[in-house]
DOPAPA-906127 format. One record per atom (N, C-alpha, C, O): residue in one letter; z, y, x. Coordinates in steps of 0.1 Angstrom, whole numbers, padded with zeros to 4 digits, always signed. Layout:
N
AZYX...
//
This chain:
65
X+0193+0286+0255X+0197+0276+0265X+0210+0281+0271X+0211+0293+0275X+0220+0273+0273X+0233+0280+0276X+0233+0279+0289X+0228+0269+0295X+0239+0290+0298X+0239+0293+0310X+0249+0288+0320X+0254+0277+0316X+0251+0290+0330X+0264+0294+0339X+0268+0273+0344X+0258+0265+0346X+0282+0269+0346X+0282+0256+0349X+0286+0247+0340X+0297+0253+0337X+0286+0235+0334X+0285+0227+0321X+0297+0229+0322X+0302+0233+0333X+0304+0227+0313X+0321+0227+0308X+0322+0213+0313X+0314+0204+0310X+0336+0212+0324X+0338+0197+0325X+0352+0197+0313X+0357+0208+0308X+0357+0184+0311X+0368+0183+0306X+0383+0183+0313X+0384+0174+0320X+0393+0192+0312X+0401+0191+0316X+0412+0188+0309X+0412+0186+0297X+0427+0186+0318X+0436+0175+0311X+0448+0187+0318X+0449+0191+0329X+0457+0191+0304X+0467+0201+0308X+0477+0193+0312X+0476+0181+0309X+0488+0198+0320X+0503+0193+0332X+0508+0204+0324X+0505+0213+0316X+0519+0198+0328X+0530+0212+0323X+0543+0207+0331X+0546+0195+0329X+0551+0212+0339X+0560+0213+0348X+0571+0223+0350X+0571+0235+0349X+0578+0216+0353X+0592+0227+0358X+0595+0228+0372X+0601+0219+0378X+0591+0238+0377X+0600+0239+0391X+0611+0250+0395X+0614+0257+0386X+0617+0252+0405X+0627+0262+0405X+0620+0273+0409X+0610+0273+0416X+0624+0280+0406X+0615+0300+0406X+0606+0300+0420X+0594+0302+0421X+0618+0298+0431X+0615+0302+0440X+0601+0291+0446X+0592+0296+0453X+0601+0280+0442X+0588+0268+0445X+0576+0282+0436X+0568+0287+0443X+0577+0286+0422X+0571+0289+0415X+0564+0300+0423X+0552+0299+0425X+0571+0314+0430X+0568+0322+0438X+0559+0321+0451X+0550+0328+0456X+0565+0309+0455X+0557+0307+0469X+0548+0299+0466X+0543+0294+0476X+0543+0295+0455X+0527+0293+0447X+0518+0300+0445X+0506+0298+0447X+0525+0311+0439X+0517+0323+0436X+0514+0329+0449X+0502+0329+0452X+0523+0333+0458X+0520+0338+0471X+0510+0333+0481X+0503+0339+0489X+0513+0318+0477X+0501+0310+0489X+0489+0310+0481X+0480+0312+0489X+0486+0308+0469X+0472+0308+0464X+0468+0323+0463X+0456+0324+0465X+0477+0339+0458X+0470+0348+0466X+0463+0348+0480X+0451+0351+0482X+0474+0344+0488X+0472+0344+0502X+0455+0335+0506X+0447+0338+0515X+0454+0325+0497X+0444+0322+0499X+0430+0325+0494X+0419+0321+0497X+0436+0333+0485X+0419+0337+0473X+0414+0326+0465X+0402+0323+0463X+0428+0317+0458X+0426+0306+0447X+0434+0312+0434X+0439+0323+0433X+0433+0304+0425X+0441+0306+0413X+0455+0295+0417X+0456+0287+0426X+0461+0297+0411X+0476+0289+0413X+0473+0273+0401X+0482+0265+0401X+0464+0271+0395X+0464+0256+0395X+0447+0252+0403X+0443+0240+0401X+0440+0259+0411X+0432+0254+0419X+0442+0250+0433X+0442+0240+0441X+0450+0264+0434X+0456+0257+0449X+0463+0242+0446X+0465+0235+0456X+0467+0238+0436X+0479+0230+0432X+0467+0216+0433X+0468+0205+0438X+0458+0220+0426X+0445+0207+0426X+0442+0207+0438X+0447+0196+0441X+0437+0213+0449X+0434+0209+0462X+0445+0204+0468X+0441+0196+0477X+0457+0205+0467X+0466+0201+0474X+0470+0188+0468X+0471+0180+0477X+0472+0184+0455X+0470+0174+0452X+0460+0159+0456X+0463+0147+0457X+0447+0167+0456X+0433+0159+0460X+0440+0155+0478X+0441+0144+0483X+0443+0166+0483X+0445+0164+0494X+0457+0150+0502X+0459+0142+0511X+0463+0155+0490X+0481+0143+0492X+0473+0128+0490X+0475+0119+0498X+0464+0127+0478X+0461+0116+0477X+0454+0111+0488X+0457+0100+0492X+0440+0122+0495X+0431+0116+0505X+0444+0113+0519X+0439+0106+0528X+0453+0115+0520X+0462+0116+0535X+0470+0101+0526X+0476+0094+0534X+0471+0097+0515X+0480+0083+0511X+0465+0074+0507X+0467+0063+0501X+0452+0077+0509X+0445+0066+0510X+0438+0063+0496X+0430+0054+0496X+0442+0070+0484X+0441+0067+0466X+0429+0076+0466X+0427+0088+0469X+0422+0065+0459X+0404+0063+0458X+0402+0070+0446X+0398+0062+0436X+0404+0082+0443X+0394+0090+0430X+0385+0086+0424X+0382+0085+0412X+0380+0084+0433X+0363+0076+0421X+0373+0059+0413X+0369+0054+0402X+0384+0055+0421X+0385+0038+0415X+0395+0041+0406X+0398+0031+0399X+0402+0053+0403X+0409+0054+0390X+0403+0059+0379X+0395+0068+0380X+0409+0052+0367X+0404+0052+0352X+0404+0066+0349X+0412+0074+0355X+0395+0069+0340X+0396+0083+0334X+0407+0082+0322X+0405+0074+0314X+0416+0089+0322X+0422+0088+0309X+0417+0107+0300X+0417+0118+0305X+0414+0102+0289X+0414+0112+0278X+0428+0121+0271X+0439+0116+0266X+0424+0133+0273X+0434+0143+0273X+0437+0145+0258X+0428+0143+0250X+0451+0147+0254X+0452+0143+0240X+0458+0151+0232X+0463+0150+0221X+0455+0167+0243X+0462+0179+0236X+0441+0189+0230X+0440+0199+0224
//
């Protein structure tokens, strides 16, 4: 019986920013005790709940890598 928490499906990003955005990523999700794409997800989740865009009412799209 397999253990631990079910595998969700995730959907890779891939982005460019300038170094120094890149650094003060790393530094703030140290700073916080996240990984640098969890801080990037909460902050995201976050942008959306402060502009009003309903998570549960958008489509799932399927990741195609």
């Amino acid at each position: 019986m397999p253990r631990g928490k079910p595998k969700t499906k995730t959907a890779v990003m891939t982005l460019r920013v300038a170094p120094v955005i890149k650094d003060a990523v790393e530094l703030a999700a140290r700073q916080d005790h996240r990984s640098v794409t969890n801080l990037i997800e909460v902050l995201i989740l976050r942008h959306c709940e402060d502009l009003g865009i309903d998570l549960e009412k958008l489509p799932i799209t399927e990741s195609t890598s």
